[in-house]
N, C-alpha and C positions, 0 to 999 in steps of 0.2 A: 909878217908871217906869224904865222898862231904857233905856239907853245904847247904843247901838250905835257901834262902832268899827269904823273903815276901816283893813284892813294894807295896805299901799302895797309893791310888790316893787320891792326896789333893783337899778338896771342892771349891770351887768359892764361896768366899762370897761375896754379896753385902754391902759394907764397907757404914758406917753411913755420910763419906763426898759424897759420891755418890748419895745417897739419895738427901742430901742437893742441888745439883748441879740440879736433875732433878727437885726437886719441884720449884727450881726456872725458870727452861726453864719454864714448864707449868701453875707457875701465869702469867709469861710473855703474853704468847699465850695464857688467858686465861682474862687475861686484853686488850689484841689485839682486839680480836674478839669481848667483850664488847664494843669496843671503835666504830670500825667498824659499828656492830648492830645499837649502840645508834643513830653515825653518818646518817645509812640509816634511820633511823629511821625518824630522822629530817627532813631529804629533802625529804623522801617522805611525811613527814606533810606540809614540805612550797611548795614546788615545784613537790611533784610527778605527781597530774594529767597533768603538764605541758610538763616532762618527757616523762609518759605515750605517751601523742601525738605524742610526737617527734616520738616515737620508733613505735606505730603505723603507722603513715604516712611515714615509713620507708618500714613498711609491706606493706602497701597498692597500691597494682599494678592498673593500667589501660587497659583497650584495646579499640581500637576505630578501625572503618572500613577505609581503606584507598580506596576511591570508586576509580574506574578505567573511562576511558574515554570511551563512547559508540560511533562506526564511524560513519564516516560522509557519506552522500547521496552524490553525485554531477551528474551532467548530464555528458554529453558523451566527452564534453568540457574543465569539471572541476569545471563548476559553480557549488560552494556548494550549494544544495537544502536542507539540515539539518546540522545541528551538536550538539554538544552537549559542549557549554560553561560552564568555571570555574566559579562559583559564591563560595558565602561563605555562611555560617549560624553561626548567633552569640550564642555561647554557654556562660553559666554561671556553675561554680561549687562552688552550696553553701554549703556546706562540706567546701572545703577549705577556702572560706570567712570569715566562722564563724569560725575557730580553727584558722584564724589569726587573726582576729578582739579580740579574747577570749587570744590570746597572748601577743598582743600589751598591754592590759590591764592588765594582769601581770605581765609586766615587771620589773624586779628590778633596782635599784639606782645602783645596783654591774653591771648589763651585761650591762649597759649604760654607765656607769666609764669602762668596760671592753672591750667598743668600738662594743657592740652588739647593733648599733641602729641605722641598717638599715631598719626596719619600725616604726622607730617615727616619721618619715613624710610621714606616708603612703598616697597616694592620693586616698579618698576613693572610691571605685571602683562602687559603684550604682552613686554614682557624675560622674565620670569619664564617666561613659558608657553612661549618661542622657546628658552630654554634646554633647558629641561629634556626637551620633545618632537619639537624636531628641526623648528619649524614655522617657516619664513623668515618674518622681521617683516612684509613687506610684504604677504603673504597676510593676517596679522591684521589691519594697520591698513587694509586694505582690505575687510576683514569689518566691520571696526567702522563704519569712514567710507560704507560702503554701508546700515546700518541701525541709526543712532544709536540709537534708541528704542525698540531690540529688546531683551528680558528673556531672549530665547530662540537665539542663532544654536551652531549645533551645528559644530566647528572640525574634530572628529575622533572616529571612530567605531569600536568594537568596539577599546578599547584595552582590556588586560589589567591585571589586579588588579597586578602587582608595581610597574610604571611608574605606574600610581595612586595605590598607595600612599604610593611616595617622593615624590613630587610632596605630597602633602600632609604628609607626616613631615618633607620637606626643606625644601618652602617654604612654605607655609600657617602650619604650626604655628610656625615661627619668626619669619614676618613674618607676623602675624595683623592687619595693617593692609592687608590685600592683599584687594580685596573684587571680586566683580564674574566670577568662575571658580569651576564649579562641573562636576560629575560625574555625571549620567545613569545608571542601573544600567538593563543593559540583556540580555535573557534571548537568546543567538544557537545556532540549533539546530546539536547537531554529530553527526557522523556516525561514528565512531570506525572503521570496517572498508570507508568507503568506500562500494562496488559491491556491500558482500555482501545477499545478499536483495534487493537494490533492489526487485524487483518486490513483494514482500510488503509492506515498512514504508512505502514511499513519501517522499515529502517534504512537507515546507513551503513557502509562499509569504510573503511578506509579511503581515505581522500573524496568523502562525500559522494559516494556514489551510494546511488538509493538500489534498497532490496526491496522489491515489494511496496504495493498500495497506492500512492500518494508521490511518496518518498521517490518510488521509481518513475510514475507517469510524468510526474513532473518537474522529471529530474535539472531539466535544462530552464527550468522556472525560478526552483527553491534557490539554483546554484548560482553563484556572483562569479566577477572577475579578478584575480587576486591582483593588490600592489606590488609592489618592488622598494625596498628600501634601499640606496646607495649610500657607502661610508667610505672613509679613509683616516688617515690617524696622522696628527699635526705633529712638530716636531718635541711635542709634549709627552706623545701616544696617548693624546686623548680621540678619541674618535667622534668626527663630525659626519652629519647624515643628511641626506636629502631624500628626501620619501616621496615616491605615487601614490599615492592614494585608490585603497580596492573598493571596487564597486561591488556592493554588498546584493545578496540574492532577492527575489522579491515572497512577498510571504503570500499564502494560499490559503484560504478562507475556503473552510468543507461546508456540506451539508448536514452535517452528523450535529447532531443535538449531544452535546456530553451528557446530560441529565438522564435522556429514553435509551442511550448506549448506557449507561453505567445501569439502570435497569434492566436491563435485556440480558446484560453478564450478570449481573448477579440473578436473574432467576436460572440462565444456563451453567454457571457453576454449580447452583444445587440442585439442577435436574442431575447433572452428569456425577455427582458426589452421591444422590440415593436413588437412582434410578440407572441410569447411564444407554449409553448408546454409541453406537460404531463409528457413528456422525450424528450431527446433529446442527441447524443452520436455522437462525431468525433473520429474517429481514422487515423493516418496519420505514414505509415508502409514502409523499405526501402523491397520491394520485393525479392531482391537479397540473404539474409540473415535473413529473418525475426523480425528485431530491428523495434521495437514502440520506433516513432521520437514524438511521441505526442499522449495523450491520455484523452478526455476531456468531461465532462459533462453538462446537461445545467444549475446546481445548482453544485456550487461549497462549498467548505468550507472553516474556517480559520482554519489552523494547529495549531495553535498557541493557540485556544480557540477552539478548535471541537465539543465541545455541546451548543454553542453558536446558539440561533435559533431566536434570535431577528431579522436576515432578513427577515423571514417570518412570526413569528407571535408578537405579541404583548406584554409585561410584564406581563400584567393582563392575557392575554391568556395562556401563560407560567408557572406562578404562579398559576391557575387553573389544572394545567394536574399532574397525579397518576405520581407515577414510572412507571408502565408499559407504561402509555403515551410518557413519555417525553423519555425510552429506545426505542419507536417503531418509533419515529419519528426521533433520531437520525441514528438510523440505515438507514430509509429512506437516509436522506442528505449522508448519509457514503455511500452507496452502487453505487458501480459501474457499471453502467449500462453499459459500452461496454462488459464487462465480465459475469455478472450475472442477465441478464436479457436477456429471449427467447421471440421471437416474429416470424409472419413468414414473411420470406426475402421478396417474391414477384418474381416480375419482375427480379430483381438482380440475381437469381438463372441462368436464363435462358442461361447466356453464359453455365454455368457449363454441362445440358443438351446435348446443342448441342456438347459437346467437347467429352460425353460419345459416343454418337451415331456415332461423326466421327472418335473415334478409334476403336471401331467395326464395320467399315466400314458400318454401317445403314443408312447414307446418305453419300451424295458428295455433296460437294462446289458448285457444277454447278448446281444441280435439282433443279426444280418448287413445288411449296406447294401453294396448293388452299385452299384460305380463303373466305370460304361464311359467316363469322359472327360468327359461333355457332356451336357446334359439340352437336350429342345425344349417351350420356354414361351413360351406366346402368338408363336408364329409366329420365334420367336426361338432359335438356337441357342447356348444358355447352357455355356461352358468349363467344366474344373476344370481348376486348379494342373497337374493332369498329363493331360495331354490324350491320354492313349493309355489310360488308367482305373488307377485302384488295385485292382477287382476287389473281392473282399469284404474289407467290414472291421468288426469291431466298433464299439460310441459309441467307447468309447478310442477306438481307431486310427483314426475321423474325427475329434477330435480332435487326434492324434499326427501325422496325415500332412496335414490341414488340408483335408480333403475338400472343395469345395462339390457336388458331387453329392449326397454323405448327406445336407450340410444340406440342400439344396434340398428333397429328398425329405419333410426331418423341417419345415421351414417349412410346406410343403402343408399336413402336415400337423396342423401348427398354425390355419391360416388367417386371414382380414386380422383378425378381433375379438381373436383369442387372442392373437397375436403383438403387435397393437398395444400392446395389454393389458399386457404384459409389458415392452415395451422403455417404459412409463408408471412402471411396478412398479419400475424399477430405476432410475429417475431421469432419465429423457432426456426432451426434450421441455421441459422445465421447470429454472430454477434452481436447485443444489441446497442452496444456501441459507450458502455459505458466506461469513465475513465479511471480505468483498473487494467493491471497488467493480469494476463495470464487467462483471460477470459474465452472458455469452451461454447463452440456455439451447437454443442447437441447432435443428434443422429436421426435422420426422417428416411422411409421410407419414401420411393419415387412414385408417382401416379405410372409411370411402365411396368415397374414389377412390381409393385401392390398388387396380392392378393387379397381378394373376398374376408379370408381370416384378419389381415394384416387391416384391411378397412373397417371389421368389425370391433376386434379390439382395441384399436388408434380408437375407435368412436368413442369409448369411454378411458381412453390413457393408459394404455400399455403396446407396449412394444413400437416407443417411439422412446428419444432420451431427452431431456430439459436440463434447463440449470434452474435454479429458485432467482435470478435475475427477470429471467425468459418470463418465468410466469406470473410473476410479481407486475411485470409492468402489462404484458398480456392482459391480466385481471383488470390494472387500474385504467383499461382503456376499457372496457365492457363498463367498470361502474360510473368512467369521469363524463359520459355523454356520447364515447366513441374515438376519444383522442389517444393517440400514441403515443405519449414522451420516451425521447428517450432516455435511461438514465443515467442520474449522473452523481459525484461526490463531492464535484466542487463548485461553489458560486461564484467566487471573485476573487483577481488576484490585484493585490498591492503594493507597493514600494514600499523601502522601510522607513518612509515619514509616515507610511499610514494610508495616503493617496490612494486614488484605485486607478487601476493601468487598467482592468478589462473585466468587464465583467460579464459572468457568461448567462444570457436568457435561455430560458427552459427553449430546449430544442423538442419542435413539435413533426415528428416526422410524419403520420399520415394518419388518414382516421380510420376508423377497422367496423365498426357500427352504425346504426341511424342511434338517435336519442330515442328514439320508441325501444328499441332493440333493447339500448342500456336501461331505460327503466323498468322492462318486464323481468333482467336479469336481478339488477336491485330488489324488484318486491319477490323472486324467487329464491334468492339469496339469505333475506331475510327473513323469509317464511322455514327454511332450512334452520336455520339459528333457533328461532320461534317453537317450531313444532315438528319439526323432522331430524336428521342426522346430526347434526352439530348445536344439538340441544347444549352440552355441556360448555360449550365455547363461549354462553351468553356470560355477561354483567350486568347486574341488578341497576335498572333503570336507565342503561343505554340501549340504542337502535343498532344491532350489531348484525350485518348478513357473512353468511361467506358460506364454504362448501370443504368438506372434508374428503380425504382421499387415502386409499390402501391403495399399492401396488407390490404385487409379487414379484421377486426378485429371479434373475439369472442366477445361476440354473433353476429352474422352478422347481425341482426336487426337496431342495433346499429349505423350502416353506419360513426363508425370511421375507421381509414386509419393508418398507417404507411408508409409515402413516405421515400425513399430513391436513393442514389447514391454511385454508386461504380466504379472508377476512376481510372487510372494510366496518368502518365506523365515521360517522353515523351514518346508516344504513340508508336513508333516504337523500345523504345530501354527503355521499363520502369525502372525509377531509384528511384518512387515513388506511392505507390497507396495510396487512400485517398479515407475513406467511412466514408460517413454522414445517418444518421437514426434520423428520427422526426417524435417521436408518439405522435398524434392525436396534429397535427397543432391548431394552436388559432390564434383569429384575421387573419381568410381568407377569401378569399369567395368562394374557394372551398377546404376544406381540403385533399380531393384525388388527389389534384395536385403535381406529382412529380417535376414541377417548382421549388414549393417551398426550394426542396433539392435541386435542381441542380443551382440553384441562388446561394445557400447559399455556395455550394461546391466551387464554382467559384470566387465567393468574397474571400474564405479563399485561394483560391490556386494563386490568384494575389498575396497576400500578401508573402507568404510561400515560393512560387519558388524560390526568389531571394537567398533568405538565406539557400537554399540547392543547389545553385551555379547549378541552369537549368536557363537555358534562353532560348528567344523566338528563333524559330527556322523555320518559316514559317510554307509551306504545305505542304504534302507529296501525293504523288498521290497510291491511296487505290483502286483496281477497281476489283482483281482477283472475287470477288464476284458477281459482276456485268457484265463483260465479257462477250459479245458472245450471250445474251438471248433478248435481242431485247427489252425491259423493259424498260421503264422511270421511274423513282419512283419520286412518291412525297412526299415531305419530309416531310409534315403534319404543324403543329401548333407547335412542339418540347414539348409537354407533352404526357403522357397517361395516365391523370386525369382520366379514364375508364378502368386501368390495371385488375383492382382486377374483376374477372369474375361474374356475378350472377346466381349461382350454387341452387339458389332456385326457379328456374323457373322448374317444370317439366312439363313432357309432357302431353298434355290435347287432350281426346278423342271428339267424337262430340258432349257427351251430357255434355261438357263441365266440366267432373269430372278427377281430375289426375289420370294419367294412372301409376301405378306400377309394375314394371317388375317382373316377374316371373323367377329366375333363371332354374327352373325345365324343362324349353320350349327353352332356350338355352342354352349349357353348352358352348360359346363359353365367356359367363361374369358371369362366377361361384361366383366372390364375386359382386355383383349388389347390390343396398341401399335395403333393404325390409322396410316394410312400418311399416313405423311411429319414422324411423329413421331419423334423421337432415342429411338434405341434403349437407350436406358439407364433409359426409364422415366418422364425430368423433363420 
């Protein structure tokens, strides 16, 4: 029989020396941790806020902008016209000042025996920075004392690398216990030539926003990306950085020649110093491609200071004027009057007329145009220039002698569609697209409400409005063969190693001419220069054409003028045109004399030629106009001081009362002035 047996599990006891052994681990570590405690206890009674710091200024990060470089202008040459220079601005961080200064002074006999005394000779940093920058202590310690807790108070601004430099060679690096002053890199735009081109490059404002010219069209061009520099401060407070890197602007290469613009200002500062004028505007244009070599006003500005109005008026007059004043008058001096300023052309139109009519074959080079003085339209007795008539004359010699009888005649002939058509065709009416802000594109009458009057006088340039842009490039499409550029101020833009990122080819918008057209305008042009109204305009031994122009001003009562000249050189093969506009002459003694511009034109284009490498070239023999018709002309006085028509003359019956037309009795001048309207059409 089987036995069964019982195993019995024996207990685990916890034995009484066992006991013994843990209570002793845990006085151990229970006297440890007392000991510990007590110890933090301590240092943080003697030394913790000093700790504290430490670990905070451990925590304490920085960030600061690392600004980027804005490009540079230069002319077509190279010459830098702006840029934007490294300066500095002197920063203080009095946070960190005072948690060293608060250090130093608790210092113990132990981290000084422990070789911790690298600021017991600290060089105090309001001394240090009063030395060497010339800044009275008590402006700093009232910088300080007004924003204890600031990382950021800016003491001094747009100092220069050399005093920067020694200030850190001098004293930084020798007493490098000096903490708490630091240097801002700081990009300030400069203007190297002052006033010159004002009008074109423009300026800056605050945080690189461009005003005006260049400055503004291209603003998102000139401008870069800014870095970022990251810091934080070791348990030294010295401050370690880590930087991005700013992607600097790209720089813009003009067309401005600085040599024919510094010409151009200095002959219009001393037209405006002994002659002067209300305005006054040059433009000096390569035809061929449409580049502005120069572009100039008769008030100029400094770039450098641009609301600076102390040339004109007074302290006390200055100090007198609102905001709204003194922003209405800067704008004046800012504004560019070749661009944004309408007036009407005149005479200068008139080649553009005859070039319409002889590509719709409505004249030929060879027919006669009789001039009795005066044409009667729409009830209106419309003058010429020479109010006793010129008699017959060739296109030349209306041209040459500045007819508006012929044009009158060749405008009919044109009529409101054609004509409109034309002065669209050559860019009026509309911007012509050049890269400048603020650009007016003019005032045309519509082929629907054009009347007869309004056709008649548009024929030879009044009572429509232009900018000296409009007709600048207008012109150099009659003389370059029949091409339209449009224009423009800048060629090429570049990176700041220099590289070209893009560069811009002469945009050719559309042709306006045949080359027959543009050469009979050329040898008419030049024969005007030669022997008719813009005699005075010539240079001794250059091929010079172009066409002068008076127009009478709104209100016509007023019997102000805008005279003008519009130019090319050399006349047979033009490689420059040049138009001068001067409203309302001062110091004359006939303000309607186109003299006046054609003097002026000619004094600048002595200077100007050389440096655009035309030399003189004698004479050219110009006759196709003259050819064949038996005609002598005389070449007159070489003004047409009497351009601008008097359009307020109407016609007078015999009991001496004006006579106004009745359009219901002719429908052959369906739009005629009816009465009680201003005789000039508007």
């Amino acid at each position: 029989m089987a036995v069964r047996r019982h195993h019995r599990k024996k207990k685990k006891r916890f034995m009484r020396y066992m006991q013994g052994k843990l209570m002793v681990v845990f006085m151990i570590v229970l006297l440890a941790a007392g000991g510990l405690i007590g110890r933090i206890t301590y240092i943080n009674r003697k030394d913790g806020e000093r700790y504290e710091k430490r670990v905070l200024s451990q925590q304490s990060y920085t960030s600061s902008t690392v600004p980027y470089q804005r490009g540079s202008i230069t002319d077509r040459n190279g010459t830098v016209l702006a840029s934007s220079d490294l300066m500095y601005n002197l920063i203080l961080d009095a946070k960190l000042i005072f948690q060293k200064e608060e250090s130093l002074a608790e210092q113990t006999e132990e981290d000084i025996a422990a070789g911790k005394d690298e600021i017991t000779n600290q060089y105090m940093i309001r001394d240090a920075v009063s030395a060497h920058f010339g800044i009275d202590r008590t402006e700093i310690d009232q910088a300080l004392a007004d924003r204890p807790e600031s990382q950021y108070i800016v003491l001094r601004k747009h100092l220069e690398y050399d005093i920067v430099n020694s200030f850190e060679t001098e004293v930084l690096d020798e007493n490098s216990s000096i903490v708490g002053v630091w240097f801002e890199e700081e990009y300030v735009r400069n203007y190297p030539y002052g006033d010159l081109a004002a009008h074109v490059i423009g300026f800056t404002s605050s945080g690189n926003v461009g005003t005006g010219g260049i400055e503004q069209y291209y603003n998102d061009i000139l401008n870069g990306t800014d870095g970022r520099e990251y810091g934080y401060y070791d348990s030294e407070l010295n401050l370690k950085r880590i930087v991005k890197p700013a992607v600097n602007g790209y720089t813009v290469v003009s067309t401005i020649d600085a040599n024919i613009q510094h010409l151009v200002q200095k002959h219009l500062d001393s037209f405006y110093e002994t002659t002067g004028a209300k305005n006054a505007g040059v433009l000096v244009m390569d035809p061929n491609n449409g580049d502005i070599l120069a572009m100039g006003v008769n008030q100029s500005y400094d770039l450098n200071n641009p609301r600076d109005l102390t040339s004109i008026y007074t302290q006390e007059e200055i100090d007198a004027m609102d905001s709204d004043t003194l922003f209405e008058e800067w704008n004046k001096i800012w504004r560019n009057f070749c661009i944004s300023t309408v007036y009407e052309p005149g005479s200068t139109w008139k080649p553009m007329t005859i070039a319409a009519a002889l590509e719709e074959d409505l004249v030929t080079t060879t027919e006669l145009f009789e001039c009795d003085g005066y044409e009667y339209i729409g009830g209106y007795r419309i003058s010429c220039n020479n109010r006793s008539g010129h008699g017959y004359l060739t296109l030349t010699q209306s041209l040459m002698k500045s007819c508006n009888d012929a044009l009158m005649e060749i405008g009919q002939r044109e009529g409101y569609t054609l004509f409109c058509a034309y002065q669209k065709l050559f860019g009026l009416g509309s911007k012509t697209g050049i890269d400048l802000p603020g650009e007016e594109k003019g005032l045309l009458k519509d082929p629907d409400t054009m009347g007869v009057t309004d056709l008649a006088t548009n024929s030879f340039g009044q009572n429509f409005n232009v900018t000296m842009v409009q007709m600048a490039a207008a012109f150099s499409s009659l003389v370059n063969g029949g091409y339209y550029y449009e224009p423009r101020v800048v060629k090429e833009i570049l990176d700041d190693n220099g590289a070209t990122i893009e560069k811009k080819d002469p945009v050719l918008v559309r042709e306006t001419v045949s080359e027959a057209t543009s050469e009979f305008i050329k040898e008419a042009m030049y024969m005007t220069v030669a022997e008719g109204t813009a005699q005075a305009a010539g240079v001794e031994g250059y091929l010079i054409g172009g066409k002068t122009g008076t127009a009478q001003k709104q209100p016509r009562e007023d019997k102000h003028y805008v005279v003008s000249f519009l130019g090319c050189v050399p006349a047979d093969d033009p490689q420059v045109v040049i138009y001068v506009v001067i409203d309302e002459a001062q110091n004359v003694e006939t303000e309607a004399s186109s003299t006046i511009a054609t003097t002026f034109a000619s004094q600048i284009l002595e200077d100007i030629l050389p440096f655009l490498s035309i030399y003189p070239d004698g004479d050219i023999e110009y006759n196709r106009g003259l050819v064949g018709n038996g005609l002598e002309f005389d070449s007159g006085d070489g003004e047409d001081a009497e351009d601008t028509p008097d359009t307020t003359e109407p016609l007078v019956g015999e009991d001496g009362e004006p006579i106004v037309y009745d359009p219901s009795l002719d429908e052959s001048y369906p739009d005629a002035i009816p009465d009680g309207m201003d005789t000039d059409g508007t």
